[in-house]
C-alpha positions, 0 to 999 in steps of 0.5 A: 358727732356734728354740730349741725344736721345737714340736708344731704347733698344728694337732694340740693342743688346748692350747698350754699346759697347767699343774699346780698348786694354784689357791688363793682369794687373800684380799686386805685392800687397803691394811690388814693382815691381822691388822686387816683387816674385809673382804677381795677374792677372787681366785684365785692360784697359781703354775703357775695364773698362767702359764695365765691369763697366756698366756690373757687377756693373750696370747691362747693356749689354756690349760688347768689340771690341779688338784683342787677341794672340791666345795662353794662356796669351789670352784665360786667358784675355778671361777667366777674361773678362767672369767673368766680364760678357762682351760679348767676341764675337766681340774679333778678334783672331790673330794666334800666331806665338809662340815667339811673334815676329808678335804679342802678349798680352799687360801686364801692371805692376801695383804697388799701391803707399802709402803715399809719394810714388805714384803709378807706372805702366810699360806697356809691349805693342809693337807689341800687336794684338789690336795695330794692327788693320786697318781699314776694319778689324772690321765690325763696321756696322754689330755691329751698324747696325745689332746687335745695340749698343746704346752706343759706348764708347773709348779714347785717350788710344787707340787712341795712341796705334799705328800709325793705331789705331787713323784710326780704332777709327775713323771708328768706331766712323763714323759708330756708329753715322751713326747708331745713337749710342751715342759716347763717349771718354775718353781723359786719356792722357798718354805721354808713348803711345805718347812719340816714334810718335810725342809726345803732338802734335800729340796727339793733332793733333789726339783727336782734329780730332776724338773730331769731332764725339763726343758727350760725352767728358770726361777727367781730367785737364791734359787730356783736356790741353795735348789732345785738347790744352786748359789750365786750370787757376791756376793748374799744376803739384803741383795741391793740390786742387779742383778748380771746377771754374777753370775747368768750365771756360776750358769747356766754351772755349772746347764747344765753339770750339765743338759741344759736348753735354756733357763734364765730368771731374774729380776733384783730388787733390792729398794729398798723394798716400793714400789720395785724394780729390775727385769730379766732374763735367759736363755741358750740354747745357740743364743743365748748370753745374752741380757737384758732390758732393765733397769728400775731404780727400778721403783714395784711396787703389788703384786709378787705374781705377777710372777714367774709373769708373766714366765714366761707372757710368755716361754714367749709369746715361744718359743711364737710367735716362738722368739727367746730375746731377743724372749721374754725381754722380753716376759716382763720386760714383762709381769711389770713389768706385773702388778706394776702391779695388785693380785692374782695374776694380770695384767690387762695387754694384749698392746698393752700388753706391745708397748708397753712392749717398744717403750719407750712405757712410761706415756706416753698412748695415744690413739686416733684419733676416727672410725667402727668402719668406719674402717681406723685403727679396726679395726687399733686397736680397745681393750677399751673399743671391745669393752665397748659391742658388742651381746651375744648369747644362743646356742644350740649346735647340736652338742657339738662339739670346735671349740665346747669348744676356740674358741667357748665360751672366745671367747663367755665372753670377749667377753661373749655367753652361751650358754643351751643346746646340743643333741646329737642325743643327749640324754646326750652333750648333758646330759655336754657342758653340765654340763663346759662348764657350759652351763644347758640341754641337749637332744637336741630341735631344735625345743625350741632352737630356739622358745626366745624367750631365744635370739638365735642359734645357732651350727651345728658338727654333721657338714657333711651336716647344716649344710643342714637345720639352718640352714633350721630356724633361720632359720624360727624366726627365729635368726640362723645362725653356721655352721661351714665348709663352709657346706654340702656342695652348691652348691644346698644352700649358695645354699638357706641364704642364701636362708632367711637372707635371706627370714627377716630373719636375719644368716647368716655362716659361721666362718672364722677365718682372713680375721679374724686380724691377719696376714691383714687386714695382708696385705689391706690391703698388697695393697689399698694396692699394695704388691706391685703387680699380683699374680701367683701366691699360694702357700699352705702349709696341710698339717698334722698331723691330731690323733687326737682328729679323726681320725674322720670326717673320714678315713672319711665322704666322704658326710659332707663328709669330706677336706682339701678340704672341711676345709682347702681351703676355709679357704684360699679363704675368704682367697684370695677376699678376697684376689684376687677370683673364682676361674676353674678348679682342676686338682688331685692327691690321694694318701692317705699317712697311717698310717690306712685313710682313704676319702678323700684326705689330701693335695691340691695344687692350682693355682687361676686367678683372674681377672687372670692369677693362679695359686695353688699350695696344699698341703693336707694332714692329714700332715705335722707339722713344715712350719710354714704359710704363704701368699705373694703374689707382685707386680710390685712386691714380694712378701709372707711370711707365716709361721705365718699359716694357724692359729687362733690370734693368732700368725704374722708378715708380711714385705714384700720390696721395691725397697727391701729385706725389712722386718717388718710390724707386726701391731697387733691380736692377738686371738683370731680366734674373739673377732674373728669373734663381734664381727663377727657380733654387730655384724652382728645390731645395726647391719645391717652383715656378718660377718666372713665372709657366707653367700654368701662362705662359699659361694664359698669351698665353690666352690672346694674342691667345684673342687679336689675333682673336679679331684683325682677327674677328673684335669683342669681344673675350673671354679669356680661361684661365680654363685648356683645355685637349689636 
């Protein structure tokens, strides 16, 4: 059982929305601030961190609502948030009115301590564009609704930033409950923020109005005493030590008083600025307590941001597995972690997060020396393996949600650059590329296209124009990613790869699931024999259709639209990886939404494979709470896997055999779109292939061309997936 009740990911843009000021962090390294002669930038804030934690370490979604100056301090804040991989779309740009009377950008000084010394910190943050916000200025249920977040995460940092600060959290906490968004806060008290509008009392004045709407409380023993007014037994400033009964007997009487689902604290015991006892604990009403596991002693090179590092690995942890103990150690980790490096923000991996959860701690990880093509490799590849992957210079053919949503983020995060986009209209294509800051914009193909610093472009245009598109690039001599389906006909389809392959041009189609870690662990068991001989599949794959899609997708049967040619697909791109050539489909479709569709919304369908296996699958745009999943079922055992069929890095693998039920450790956790992009660009580099290949992508629309008719005809239908001239 979880501890909380997600939206499912299928229907969010976001799994993880935070509100916060994002300060410019100048840090002196190892001198003073009051001696220093030069200083590094980073960017900082406390709601801020948690984003970029759960994006760059964690893999997730995440975006940040905050307000900026206009001027270069803010475009180099925005230039530091893009590589930590946040989405930026949502920042409120305030124009500059050239001194910084009006409004300006938050700095923060921040020196590390050593030894004796603690760590200081000055705040240059009055009148700052983020502290300005009012309520009205953000549209809270375009984000919640429209967009969907599953998580909303801010704090009493905010909270205290300005006499509106505390109305514009409350807004937006209102409207991500109102739209079934876990809320989550983090008390990080700070008597400077409070010291010049009334103080502690008003700050508990304050939090203990906004704690109404929380579901996720997070906070330290200062935090939970200067916030919300209670005390923790036997601690105070002199605090040395851990005293992990004091902090649970305080949680007892804060849950007594709220309804939180949820409460995490931190435990420091501060021996010195260089070392810390460290750990932590949380409590549910579903799990009692439950704590991590205590590091005592710990060396802290920088402790700022630790706090905020725990709580991104904790809300990992319910997003992902819903295990209270699980996320309280992934937050411990990780925040043990980012103290380990200088800055705000965590420069830990997901590796090595599980590798400290696991207690290989500092000990050496080495890799094993062979080939990419090796399977050791490519369940353990590093960041330095990625470093020396070829890079490419895109081209978007189509201003799309996918590409603002997974490829844009994965490209930036793996190096590629994007040069320019097309739309086939000439405003939407100059709006999208100044939000996604892309250099070029047209709404002229040909312009694209005979551009010599493009290398490759990805196509995500309606599926009716994928045919012709793909054609003109491969002529201009541009390797081709294509969104699924790779066409909407099977002569169509062959015709592409074709003109890829005459060409000289790499051509892959981007279906992300055959590259999640899930699915090539379940690959490699089936590979290996684990189940034996397979006998039936079964695939879960119905989902909650976002509004913001909700488009063609239900009105344009002529366009491609329809769970066939939307999820079906996707479910053959894994099941012919999986168990080889399909044979025939028999299918049943029924439209069940709340909308006036012009296609079927829900399909199940039963597909014969060569060997005697049967497939059962269940596609839908219509349901929202059932979870996803894809079983194999064997002579020898059978696998589970849970949560396996989304874009993202999540989802777990269960192999139940003779000798009883065990989980199977998933070694890579990257994000699937980044994993697809390496491919390809290895593809165009080394002659080798992609994730998955034009003409796997058209096997794959084979089957959901199958499905389709079978589900119109009402009778079996064979699968064509020998190449067909067009």
């Amino acid at each position: 059982m979880t501890v909380l009740e997600l939206r499912p990911r299928e229907e969010c843009a976001f799994d993880e929305v935070s509100l916060g000021e994002v300060m410019l962090r100048l840090d002196p390294g190892d001198m003073r601030i009051k001696t220093a002669r030069e200083f590094r930038a980073w960017e900082g804030g406390g709601e801020y961190n948690v984003a970029r934690g759960l994006r760059r370490c964690f893999g997730l979604r995440t975006a940040v609502v905050t307000a900026l100056a206009d001027n270069p301090v803010g475009r180099l804040i925005e230039d530091l948030m893009l590589q930590g991989g946040v989405d930026v779309s949502l920042v409120n740009w305030v124009p500059y009115d050239g001194l910084g009377r009006t409004v300006r950008n938050g700095l923060n000084f921040t020196e590390r301590g050593f030894g004796v010394r603690g760590a200081q910190g000055v705040s240059d943050r009055g009148h700052t564009a983020a502290s300005q916000l009012k309520p009205g200025d953000v549209d809270w249920d375009h984000i919640f609704g429209t967009l969907g977040a599953r998580w909303f995460h801010t704090g009493g940092i905010y909270a205290g930033l300005s006499p509106t600060t505390p109305e514009v959290t409350g807004e937006a906490m209102a409207a991500a409950k109102r739209h079934g968004a876990i809320v989550s806060y983090d008390l990080n008290y700070r008597p400077s923020l409070w010291k010049s509008y009334g103080g502690q009392q008003r700050a508990q004045e304050v939090n203990r109005a906004l704690a109404e709407h929380v579901d996720v409380m997070i906070g330290n023993e200062e935090d939970f005493t200067a916030c919300l007014g209670f005390q923790v037994p036997d601690t105070g400033e002199d605090l040395t030590g851990l005293e992990a009964a004091n902090f649970k007997a305080m949680i007892g009487q804060v849950t007594a008083e709220f309804g939180f689902s949820v409460v995490a604290t931190t435990l420091r015991g501060v021996v010195s600025a260089s070392v810390n006892d460290w750990g932590a604990i949380a409590w549910s009403a579903h799990d009692g307590f439950v704590e991590a596991r205590h590091r005592p002693a710990m060396e802290i090179y920088d402790r700022v941001g630790g706090g905020d590092s725990f709580a991104s690995g904790l809300i990992y942890g319910l997003l992902t597995t819903g295990d209270l103990q699980e996320a309280v150690e992934y937050g411990a980790a990780h925040g043990a972690l980012a103290m380990t490096t200088p800055g705000d923000t965590s420069m830990a991996s997901l590796a090595e997060v599980q590798a400290l959860v696991a207690g290989t701690g500092a000990r050496v990880q080495r890799l094993p020396a062979c080939s990419w093509r090796s399977a050791a490799a490519s369940r353990r590849q590093t960041f330095s393996d990625r470093s020396s992957m070829t890079t490419l210079r895109w081209g978007l053919i189509g201003a799309s949600d996918v590409a603002a949503t997974r490829i844009i983020p994965a490209m930036r995060q793996t190096g590629h650059q994007i040069a320019g986009v097309w739309s086939s209209t000439g405003e939407h294509a100059e709006q999208y590329a100044r939000q996604h800051e892309i250099p070029d914009a047209t709404s002229s193909l040909d312009e694209l296209l005979s551009r010599p610093d493009i290398d490759a472009v990805y196509i995500s245009t309606i599926n009716r124009a994928h045919h012709a598109q793909t054609l003109s690039a491969a002529a201009a001599g541009k390797h081709v990613l294509c969104e699924k389906p790779v066409a909407l006909t099977l002569p169509d389809a062959w015709a592409m790869v074709r003109a890829c392959d005459a060409a000289g041009v790499v051509f892959g189609v981007n279906h992300h699931l055959p590259c999640a870690g899930t699915h090539r662990e379940i690959r490699r068991l089936v590979t290996a024999g684990a189940v034996g001989q397979p006998l039936g599949v079964r695939v879960f794959h119905a989902v909650h259709l976002p509004q913001r899609l909700a488009t063609w997708r239900l009105n344009d049967p002529a366009g491609g639209g329809g769970v066939p040619l939307d999820i079906t697909v996707h479910d053959a791109a894994v099941l012919n990886r999986l168990l080889g050539k399909p044979l025939t489909a028999v299918a049943s479709g029924v439209r069940q939404g709340p909308w006036d569709a012009a296609v079927d919304d829900a399909i199940m369908s039963a597909i014969e494979y060569e060997g005697s296996v049967l497939v059962q699958t269940h596609d839908a745009f219509t349901v929202q709470y059932a979870g996803t999943g894809l079983e194999v079922h064997g002579t020898e055992g059978s696998i589970f896997g849970r949560d396996v069929m989304t874009q993202d890095p999540v989802g777990s693998v269960v192999l139940r055999d003779a000798s009883g039920e065990r989980e199977v450790d998933i070694p890579d956790r990257r994000d699937l779109y980044e994993v697809s992009l390496e491919a390809f660009a290895r593809a165009v580099d080394e002659k080798a292939e992609p994730a998955v290949t034009g003409a796997g992508g058209v096997r794959a629309l084979a089957v959901a061309l199958a499905v389709q008719e079978a589900a119109l005809c009402g009778r079996r239908v064979p699968v064509s997936v020998e190449p067909v001239e067009g």
